[in-house]
C-alpha positions in Angstrom: 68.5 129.6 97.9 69.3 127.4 100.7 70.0 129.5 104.2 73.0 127.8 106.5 71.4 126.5 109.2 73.9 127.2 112.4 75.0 124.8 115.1 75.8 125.5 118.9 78.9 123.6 119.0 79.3 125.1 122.6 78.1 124.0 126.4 76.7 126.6 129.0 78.7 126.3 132.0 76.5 126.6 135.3 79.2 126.9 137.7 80.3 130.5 136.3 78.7 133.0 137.7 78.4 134.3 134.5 74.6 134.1 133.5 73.4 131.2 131.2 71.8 133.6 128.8 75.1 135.7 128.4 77.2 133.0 127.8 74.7 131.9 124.8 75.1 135.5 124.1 78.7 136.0 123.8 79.2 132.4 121.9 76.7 133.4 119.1 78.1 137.0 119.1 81.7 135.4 118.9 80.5 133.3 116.2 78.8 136.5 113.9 82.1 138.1 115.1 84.7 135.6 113.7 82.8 134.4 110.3 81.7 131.3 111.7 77.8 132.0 111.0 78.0 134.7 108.4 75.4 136.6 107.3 72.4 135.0 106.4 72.8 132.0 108.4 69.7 130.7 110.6 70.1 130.4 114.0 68.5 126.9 115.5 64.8 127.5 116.8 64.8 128.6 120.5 63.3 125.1 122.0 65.6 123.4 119.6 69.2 125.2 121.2 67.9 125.0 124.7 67.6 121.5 124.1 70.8 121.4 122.8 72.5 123.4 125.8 70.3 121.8 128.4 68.8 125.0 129.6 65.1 126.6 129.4 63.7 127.6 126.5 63.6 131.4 127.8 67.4 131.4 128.9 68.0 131.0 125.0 65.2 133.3 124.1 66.9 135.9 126.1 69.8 135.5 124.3 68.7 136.1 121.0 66.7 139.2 122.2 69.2 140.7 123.3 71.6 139.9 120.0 68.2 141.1 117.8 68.0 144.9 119.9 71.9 144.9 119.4 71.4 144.4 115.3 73.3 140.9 114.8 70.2 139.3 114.0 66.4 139.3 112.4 63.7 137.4 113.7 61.2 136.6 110.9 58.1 135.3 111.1 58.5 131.7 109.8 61.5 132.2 108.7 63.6 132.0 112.3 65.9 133.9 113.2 68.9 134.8 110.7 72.2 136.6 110.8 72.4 139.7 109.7 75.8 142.3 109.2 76.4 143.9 112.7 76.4 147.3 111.3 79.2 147.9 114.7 81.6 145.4 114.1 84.6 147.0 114.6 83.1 148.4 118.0 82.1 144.5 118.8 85.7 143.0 117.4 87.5 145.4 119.7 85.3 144.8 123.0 85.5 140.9 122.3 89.1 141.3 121.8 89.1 143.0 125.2 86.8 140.6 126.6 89.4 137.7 125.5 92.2 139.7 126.9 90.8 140.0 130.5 89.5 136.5 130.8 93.5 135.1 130.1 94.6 137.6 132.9 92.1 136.2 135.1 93.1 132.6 134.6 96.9 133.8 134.0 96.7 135.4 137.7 94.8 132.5 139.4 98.0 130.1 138.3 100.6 132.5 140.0 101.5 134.1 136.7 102.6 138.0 136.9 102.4 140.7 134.2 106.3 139.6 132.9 105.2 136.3 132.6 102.0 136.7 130.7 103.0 139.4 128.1 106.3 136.8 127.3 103.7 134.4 126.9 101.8 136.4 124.4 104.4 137.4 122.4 105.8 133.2 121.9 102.0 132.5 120.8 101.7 135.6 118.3 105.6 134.2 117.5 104.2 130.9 117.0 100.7 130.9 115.2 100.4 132.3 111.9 97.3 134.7 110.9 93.7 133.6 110.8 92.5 132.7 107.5 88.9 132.8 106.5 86.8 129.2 106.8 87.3 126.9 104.6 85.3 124.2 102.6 86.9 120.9 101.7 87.7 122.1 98.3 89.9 124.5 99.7 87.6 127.8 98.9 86.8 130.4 101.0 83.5 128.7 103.1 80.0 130.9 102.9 78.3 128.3 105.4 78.4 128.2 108.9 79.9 125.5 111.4 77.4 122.6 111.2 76.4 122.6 106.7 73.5 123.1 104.5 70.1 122.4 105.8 
């Protein structure tokens, strides 16, 4: 059975002061988090994504240590590194939700915006976008691969 091999369709950002290895972190926990590399999808080999996100290969290695002592994924010998169920998902889903919540505010206070302004906001966007489906392939059935295909 072929694994889905998973892409980093994201950039690290070295102006933040946010740590290279935690924003590698937090994509690849967003992706587990929102279906995007389900379980069982391989992660990219470490040299491989760090050439990819034009970092060192230890930022990246960092990153997956971290999301291997959390439980997200498995390192295996030959195998690379693959997915596995977070068994705290709920825990995760609510602090990423939070997460996404405070980083808005931020950006939503830097442009002048105040709390009316920014809940109003809210509200016309859940108004206005209709509830996430699941991934899906071109067929139209619910997708088991991550971003990026078979390998």
């Amino acid at each position: 059975m072929s694994k889905a091999q998973a892409s980093f369709p994201w950039k690290v950002d070295l102006r933040l002061p946010q740590p290279a290895h935690e924003q590698i972190y937090r994509q690849a926990r967003a992706a587990i988090l929102s279906g995007v590399w389900p379980p069982g999808t391989v992660l990219p080999p470490v040299r491989e994504a760090a050439a990819a996100l034009g970092v060192h290969f230890n930022t990246v290695a960092r990153a997956y240590r971290r999301l291997a002592r959390e439980g997200w994924v498995v390192s295996r010998p030959g195998r690379g590194t693959v997915v596995q169920a977070p068994a705290r998902a709920a825990h995760w889903q609510a602090e990423a939700l939070d997460d996404l919540a405070r980083r808005y505010v931020t950006q939503a206070r830097w442009l002048g915006f105040g709390p009316a302004e920014m809940l109003a906001a809210v509200q016309r966007a859940l108004d206005q976008t209709a509830p996430a489906e699941p991934p899906q392939d071109a067929a139209g059935e619910p997708s088991t691969s991550a971003a990026g295909g078979e390998s």
